[in-house]
Residue frames relative to the residue before (quaternion, step in Angstrom):
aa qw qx qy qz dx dy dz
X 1.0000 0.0000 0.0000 0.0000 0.00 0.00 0.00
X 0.5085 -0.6742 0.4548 0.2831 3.52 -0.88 0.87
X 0.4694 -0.6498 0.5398 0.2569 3.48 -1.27 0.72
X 0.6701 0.5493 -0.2590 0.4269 3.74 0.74 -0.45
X 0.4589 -0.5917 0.5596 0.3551 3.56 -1.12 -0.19
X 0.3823 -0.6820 0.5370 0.3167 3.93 -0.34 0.87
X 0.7890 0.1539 -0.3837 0.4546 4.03 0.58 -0.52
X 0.8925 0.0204 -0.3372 0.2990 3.94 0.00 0.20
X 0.6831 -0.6330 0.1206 0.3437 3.42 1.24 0.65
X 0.4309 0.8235 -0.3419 0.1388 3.01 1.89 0.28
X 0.4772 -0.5196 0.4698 0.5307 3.95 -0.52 -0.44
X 0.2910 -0.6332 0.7077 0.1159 3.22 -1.47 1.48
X 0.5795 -0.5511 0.5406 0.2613 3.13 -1.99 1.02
X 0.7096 -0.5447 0.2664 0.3590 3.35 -1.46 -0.16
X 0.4729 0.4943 -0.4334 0.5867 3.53 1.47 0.97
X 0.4087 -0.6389 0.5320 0.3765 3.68 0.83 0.09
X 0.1891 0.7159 -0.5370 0.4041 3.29 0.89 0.80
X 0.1132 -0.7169 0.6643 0.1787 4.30 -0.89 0.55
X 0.1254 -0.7394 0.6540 0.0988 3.91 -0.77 0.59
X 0.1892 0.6753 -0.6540 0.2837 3.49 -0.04 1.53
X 0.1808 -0.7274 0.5768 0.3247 3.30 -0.46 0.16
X 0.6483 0.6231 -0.2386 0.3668 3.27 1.35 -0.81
X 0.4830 0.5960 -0.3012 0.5664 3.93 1.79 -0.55
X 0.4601 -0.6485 0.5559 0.2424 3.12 -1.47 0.97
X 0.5193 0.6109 -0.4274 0.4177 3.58 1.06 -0.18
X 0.5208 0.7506 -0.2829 0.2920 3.45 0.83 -0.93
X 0.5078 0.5673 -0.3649 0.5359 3.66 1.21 -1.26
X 0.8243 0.1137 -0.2270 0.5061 3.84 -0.11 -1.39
X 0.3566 0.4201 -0.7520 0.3618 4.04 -0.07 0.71
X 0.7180 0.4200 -0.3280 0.4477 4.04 0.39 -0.99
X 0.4176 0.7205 -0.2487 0.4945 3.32 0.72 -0.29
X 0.6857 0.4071 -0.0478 0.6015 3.45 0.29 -1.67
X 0.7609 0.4500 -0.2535 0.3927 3.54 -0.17 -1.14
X 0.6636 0.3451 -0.4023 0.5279 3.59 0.86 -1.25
X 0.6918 0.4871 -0.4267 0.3193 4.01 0.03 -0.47
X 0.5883 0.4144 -0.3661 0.5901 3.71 1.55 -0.64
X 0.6986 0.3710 -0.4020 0.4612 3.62 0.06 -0.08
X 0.4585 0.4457 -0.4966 0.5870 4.39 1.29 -0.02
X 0.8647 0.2166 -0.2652 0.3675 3.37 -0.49 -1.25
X 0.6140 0.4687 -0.5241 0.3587 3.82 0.79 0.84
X 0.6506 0.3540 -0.4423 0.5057 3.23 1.30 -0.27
X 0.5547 0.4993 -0.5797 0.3270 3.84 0.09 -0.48
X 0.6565 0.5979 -0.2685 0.3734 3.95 1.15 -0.97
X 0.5049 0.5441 -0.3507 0.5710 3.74 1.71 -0.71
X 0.7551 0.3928 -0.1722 0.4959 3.95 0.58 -1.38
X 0.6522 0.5543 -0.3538 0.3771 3.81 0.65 -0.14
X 0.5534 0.6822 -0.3157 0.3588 3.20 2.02 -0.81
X 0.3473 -0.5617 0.6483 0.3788 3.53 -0.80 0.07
X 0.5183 -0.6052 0.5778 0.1765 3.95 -1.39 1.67
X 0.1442 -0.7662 0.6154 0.1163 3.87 -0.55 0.74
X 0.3703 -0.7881 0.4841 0.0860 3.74 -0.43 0.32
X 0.4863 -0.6968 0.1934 0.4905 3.86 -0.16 0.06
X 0.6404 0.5874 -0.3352 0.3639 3.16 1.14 -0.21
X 0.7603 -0.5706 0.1346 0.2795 3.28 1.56 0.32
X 0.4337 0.6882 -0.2547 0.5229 2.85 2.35 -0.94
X 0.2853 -0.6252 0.6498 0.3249 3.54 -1.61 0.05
X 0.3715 -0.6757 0.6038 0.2018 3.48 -1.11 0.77
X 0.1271 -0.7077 0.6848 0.1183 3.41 -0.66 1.52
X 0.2941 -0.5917 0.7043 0.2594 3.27 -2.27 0.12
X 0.2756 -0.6136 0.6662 0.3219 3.41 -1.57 -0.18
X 0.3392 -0.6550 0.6020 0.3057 3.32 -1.47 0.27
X 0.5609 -0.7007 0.4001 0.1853 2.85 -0.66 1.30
X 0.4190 0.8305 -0.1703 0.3252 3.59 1.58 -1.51
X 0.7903 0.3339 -0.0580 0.5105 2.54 0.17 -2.33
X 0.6635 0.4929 -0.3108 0.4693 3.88 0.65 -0.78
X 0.5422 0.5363 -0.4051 0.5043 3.45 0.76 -0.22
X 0.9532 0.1758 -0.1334 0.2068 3.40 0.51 -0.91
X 0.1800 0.7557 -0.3331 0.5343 2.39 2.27 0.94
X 0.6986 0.3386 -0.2225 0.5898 3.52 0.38 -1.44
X 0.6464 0.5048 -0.4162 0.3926 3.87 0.38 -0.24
X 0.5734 0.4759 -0.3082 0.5914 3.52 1.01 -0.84
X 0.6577 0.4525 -0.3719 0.4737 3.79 0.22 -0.90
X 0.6507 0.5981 -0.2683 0.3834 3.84 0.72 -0.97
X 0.6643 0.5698 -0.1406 0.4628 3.22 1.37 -1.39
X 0.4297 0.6555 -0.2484 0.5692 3.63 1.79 -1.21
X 0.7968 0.2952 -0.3100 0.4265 3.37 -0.68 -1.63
X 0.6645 0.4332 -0.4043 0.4554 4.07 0.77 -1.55
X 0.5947 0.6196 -0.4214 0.2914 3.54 0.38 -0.03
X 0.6395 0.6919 -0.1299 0.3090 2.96 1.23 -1.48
């Protein structure tokens, strides 16, 4: 892979990434970066939190239980 930028010849970082601000390439180096820095955090918060004893800590969605027991509520008043 080339060290340079192909449209103004600057030195790319160690993503091959050009940091002109002044290079038309520049727009999608920022681009790139904001989507590698989304899909690393959505990937940190999607994990399941492990604790020391080894267990995964699970959540509930609260949401979805809400509108479970609301639908069930609606059933019985129905009934």
């Amino acid at each position: 892979m080339s060290t340079r930028c192909p449209f103004c010849g600057y030195k790319l970082d160690a993503n091959n990434y050009c940091q002109n601000q002044k290079c038309a390439d520049y727009e999608r180096t920022k681009i790139l970066e904001a989507e590698t820095a989304k899909t690393a955090s959505n990937a940190d918060t999607s994990t399941a939190a492990v604790d020391s004893s080894g267990t995964a800590k699970t959540t509930t969605n609260s949401a979805a239980t809400d509108s479970t027991a609301a639908t069930e509520n609606a059933e019985t008043a129905s009934k």
